[in-house]
C-alpha positions in Angstrom: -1.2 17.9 -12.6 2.5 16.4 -13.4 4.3 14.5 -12.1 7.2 15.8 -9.2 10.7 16.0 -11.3 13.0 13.0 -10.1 15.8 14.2 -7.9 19.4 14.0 -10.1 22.2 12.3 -7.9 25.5 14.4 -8.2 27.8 12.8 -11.4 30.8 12.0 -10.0 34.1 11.6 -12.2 34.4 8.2 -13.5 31.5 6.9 -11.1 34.2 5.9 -8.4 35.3 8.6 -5.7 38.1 7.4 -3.8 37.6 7.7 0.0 38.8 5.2 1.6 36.8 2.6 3.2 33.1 3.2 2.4 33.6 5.4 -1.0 30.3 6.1 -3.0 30.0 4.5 -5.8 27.7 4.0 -8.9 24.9 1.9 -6.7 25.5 4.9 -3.5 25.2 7.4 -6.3 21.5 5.6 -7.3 20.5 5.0 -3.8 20.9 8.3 -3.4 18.5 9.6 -6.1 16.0 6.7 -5.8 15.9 7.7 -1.8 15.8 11.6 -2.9 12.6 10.8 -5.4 10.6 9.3 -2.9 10.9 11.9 0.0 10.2 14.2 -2.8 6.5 13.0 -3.7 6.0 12.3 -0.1 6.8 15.7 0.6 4.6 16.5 -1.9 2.0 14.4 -0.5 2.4 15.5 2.5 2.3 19.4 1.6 -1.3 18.7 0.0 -2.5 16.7 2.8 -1.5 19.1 5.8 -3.5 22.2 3.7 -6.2 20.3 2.8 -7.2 17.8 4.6 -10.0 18.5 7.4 -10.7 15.3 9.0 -14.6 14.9 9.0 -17.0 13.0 6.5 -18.3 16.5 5.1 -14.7 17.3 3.8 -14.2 13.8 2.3 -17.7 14.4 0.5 -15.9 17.8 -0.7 -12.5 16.3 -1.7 -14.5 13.6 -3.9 -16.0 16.2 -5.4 -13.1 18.5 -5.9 -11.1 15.3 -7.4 -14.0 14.4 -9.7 -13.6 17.9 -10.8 -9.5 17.9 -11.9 -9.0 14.0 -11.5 -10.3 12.9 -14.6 -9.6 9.1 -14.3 -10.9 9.1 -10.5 -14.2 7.7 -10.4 -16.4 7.9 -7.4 -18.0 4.4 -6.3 -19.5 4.2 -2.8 -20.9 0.7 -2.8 -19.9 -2.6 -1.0 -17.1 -4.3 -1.4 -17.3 -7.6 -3.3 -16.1 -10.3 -0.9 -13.7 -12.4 -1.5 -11.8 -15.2 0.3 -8.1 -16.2 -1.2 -4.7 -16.9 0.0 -1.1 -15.7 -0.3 2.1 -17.9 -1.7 2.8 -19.1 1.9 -1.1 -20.6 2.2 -2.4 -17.8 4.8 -6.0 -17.4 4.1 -7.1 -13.7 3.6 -10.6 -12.3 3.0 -12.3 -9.0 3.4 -13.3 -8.8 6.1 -10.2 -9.3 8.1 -8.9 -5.7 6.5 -11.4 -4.1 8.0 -10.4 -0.9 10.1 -7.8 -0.7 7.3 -8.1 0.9 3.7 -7.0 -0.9 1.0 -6.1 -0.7 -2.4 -6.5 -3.4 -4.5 -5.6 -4.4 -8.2 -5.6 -7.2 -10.8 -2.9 -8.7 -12.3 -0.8 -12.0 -13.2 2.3 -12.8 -13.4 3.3 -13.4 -17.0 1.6 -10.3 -18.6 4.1 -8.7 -21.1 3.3 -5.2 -20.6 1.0 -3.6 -18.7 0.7 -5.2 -15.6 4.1 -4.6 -14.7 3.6 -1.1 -15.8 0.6 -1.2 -13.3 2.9 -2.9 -10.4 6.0 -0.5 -10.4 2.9 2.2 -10.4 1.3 0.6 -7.1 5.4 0.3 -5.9 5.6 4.0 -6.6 2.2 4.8 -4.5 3.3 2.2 -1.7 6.6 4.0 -1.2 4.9 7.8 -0.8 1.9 6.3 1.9 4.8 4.5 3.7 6.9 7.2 3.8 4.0 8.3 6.5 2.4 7.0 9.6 -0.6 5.8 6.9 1.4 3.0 6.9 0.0 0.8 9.4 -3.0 1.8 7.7 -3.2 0.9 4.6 -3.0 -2.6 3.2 -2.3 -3.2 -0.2 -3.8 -6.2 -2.0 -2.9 -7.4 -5.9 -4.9 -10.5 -7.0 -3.8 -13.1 -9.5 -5.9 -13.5 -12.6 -4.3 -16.7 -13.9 -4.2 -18.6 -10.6 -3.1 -22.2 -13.2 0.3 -20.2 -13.4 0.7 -17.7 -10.8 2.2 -20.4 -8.3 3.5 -19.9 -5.2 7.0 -19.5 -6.2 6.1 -17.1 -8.9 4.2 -15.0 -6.4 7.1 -14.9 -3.9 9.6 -13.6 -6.3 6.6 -10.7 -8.4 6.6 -8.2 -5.1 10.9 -7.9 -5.0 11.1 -7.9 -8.7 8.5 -5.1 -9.3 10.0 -3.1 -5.9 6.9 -3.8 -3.8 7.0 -3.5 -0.2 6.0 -7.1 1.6 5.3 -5.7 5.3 2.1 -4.2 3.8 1.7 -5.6 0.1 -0.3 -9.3 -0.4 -0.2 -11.0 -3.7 -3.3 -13.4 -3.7 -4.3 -16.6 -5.1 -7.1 -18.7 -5.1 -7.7 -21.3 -2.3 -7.7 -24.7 -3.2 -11.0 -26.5 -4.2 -11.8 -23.2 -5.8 -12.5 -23.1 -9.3 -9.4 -22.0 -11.5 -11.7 -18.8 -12.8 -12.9 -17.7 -9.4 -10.5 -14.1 -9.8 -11.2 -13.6 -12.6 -15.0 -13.2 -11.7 -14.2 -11.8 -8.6 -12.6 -9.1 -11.3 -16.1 -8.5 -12.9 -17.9 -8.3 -10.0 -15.8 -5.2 -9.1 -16.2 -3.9 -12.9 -14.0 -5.1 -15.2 -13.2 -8.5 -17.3 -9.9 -10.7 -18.3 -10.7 -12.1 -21.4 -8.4 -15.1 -22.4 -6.9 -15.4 -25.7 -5.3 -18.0 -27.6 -1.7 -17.4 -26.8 -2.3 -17.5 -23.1 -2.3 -14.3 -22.4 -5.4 -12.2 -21.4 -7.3 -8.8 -22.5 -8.0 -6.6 -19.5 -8.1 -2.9 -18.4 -6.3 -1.2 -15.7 -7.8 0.2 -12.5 -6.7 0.6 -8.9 -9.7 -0.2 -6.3 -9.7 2.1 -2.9 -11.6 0.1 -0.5 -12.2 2.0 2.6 -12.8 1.1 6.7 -15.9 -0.2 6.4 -15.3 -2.8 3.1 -16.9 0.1 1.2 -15.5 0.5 -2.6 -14.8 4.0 -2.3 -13.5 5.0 -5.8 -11.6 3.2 -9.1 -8.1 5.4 -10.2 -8.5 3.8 -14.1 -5.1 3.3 -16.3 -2.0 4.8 -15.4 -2.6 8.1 -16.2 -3.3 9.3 -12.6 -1.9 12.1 -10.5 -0.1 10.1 -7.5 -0.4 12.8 -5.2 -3.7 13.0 -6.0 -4.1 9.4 -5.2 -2.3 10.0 -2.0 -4.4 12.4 -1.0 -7.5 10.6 -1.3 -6.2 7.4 0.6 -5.4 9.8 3.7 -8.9 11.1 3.4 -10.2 7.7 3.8 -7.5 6.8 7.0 -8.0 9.9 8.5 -12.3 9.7 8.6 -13.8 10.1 11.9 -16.2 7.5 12.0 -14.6 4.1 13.0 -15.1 0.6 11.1 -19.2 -0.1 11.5 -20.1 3.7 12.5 -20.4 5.1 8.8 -21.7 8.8 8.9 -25.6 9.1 7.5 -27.0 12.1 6.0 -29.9 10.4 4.9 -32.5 8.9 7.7 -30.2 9.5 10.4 -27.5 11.3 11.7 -23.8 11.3 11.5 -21.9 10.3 14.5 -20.4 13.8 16.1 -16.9 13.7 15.9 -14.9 12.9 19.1 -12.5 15.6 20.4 -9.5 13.4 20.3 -10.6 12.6 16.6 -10.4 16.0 15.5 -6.8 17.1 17.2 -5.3 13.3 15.4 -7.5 14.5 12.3 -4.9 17.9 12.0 -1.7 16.2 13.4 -1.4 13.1 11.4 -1.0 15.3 8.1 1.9 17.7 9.9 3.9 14.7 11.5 4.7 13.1 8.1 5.6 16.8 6.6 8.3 17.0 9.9 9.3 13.6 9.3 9.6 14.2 5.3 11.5 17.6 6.0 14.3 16.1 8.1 14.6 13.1 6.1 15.2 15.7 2.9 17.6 18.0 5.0 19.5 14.3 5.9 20.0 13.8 2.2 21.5 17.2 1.4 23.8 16.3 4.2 24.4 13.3 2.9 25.4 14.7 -0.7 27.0 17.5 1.2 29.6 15.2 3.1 30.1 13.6 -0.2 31.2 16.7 -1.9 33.3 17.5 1.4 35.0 14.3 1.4 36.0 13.8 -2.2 37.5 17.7 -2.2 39.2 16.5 1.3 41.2 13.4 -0.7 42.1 15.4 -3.3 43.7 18.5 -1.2 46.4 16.3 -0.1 47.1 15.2 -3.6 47.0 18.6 -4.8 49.3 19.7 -2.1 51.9 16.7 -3.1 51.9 17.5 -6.8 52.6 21.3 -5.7 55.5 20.1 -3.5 57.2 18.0 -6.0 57.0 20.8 -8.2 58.5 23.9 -5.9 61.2 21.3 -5.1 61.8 20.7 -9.1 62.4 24.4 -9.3 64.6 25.0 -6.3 66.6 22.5 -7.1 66.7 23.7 -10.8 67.9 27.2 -9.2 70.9 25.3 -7.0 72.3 23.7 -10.4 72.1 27.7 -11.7 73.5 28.9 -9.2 76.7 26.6 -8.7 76.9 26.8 -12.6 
């Protein structure tokens, strides 16, 4: 699949349109389409969710499936989690098993990679903004840990997240603790499958890939490079939020049996997809508006003008025909 075309704010003349107090200008005009591209892939997401979606642990066994079928960087994991136990820039300790009850996607990066780590950040900013744009929100947690802890210090890791566009009321950017040994990501990064190989000019060799960890501290699947569909990302990630079992009650089909699922489970199962696709279809009819009034406006403050100029000029001729007519 592609990805959703970007939403085009309206070119006004000359970028400035004068209206008085409040006028759009070049940074309204960009707010505009940045705020029109998200609703759109959340939209999207949400459109993919609310017909697809059954809430139950047989229909997330199908959708894994069905993704391993037209995802082809998705790759299904289903193993614990490796643990880990870090800290953020402020010195808040953080660990696995305090995210419990929440999914999370995780990733590994540092700070002063030239190219493909901040490829891989403005991609997790891009996925951030479509789950937010939901109530998967106060679900999800996402987690990015520093490979190059020597460097990455806390200043550095308070300014990555607003440079790359990253949300901070659900995004963590994690270091190691102190008395931890200055490697101890990097082989937390190999226990979850992949290496960061330093080189001589400081800089590391690595591959890309975006952990979902569900519930339960279960590694649930690895999205590799960049290549992904979003949407089918998304989609995925609200699987995992919207599965019946709670944190600790994980369904077995093998030696046991899954836990039925609860009434009240099923009816939040169906309307947690079709209350983000209201909430997305308002917020999208709010930005037509918005361009709308725009357009309004600007053709509002020009009438007047208009108007003048055509005054001034049926006075030019009448008093032309006055000079004629006393000639």
């Amino acid at each position: 699949m592609t990805c959703l075309g970007r939403v085009r704010a309206e070119r006004w003349p000359n970028g400035v349109v004068d209206l008085g107090a409040g006028a759009p200008t070049d940074w309204l005009r960009s707010a505009i389409a940045r705020i029109g591209g998200a609703l759109l892939h959340g939209l999207a997401a949400s459109v993919v969710m609310a017909g697809a979606i059954p809430a139950d642990a047989h229909s997330l066994k199908n959708l894994e499936e069905e993704l391993y079928r037209r995802e082809k960087y998705f790759q299904i994991v289903d193993r614990p989690a490796p643990k880990f136990a870090l800290q953020d820039a402020a010195g808040n300790a953080w660990d696995l098993d305090g995210l419990k009850g929440k999914v999370v996607v995780l990733n590994f990066i540092y700070a002063g990679c030239p190219d493909v780590c901040p490829l891989h950040s403005e991609l997790i900013a891009r996925l951030q903004t479509m789950i937010n744009l939901t109530p998967m929100r106060d679900h999800v947690q996402f987690v990015s840990i520093t490979t190059d802890p020597a460097r990455d210090t806390s200043e550095v890791l308070k300014a990555y997240g607003p440079a790359h566009g990253l949300d901070l009321s659900n995004w963590a950017f994690l270091t190691t603790r102190p008395g931890q040994p200055e490697d101890a990501t990097r082989q937390l990064a190999e226990r979850f499958g992949h290496k960061f190989t330093p080189v001589d000019n400081g800089e590391f060799v690595h591959g890309i890939v975006t952990h979902v960890i569900d519930r339960d501290g279960a590694l649930r699947a690895n999205f590799h490079v960049l290549k992904f569909d979003p949407t089918n990302f998304v989609t995925f990630v609200n699987a995992l939020v919207n599965d019946v079992h709670k944190p600790g009650e994980a369904a077995v089909e093998i030696g046991g049996t899954a836990p039925a699922p609860r009434a009240t489970d099923q009816i939040a199962g169906h309307l947690v997809p079709i209350i983000p696709l209201t909430l997305l279809v308002l917020a999208a009819a709010w930005l037509v508006g918005a361009i709308l009034f725009f357009r309004f406006r600007r053709k509002r403050f020009k009438a007047p003008a208009l108007e003048g100029h055509w005054q001034d000029a049926s006075s030019e001729v009448a008093a032309d025909n006055t000079k004629k007519a006393d000639q």
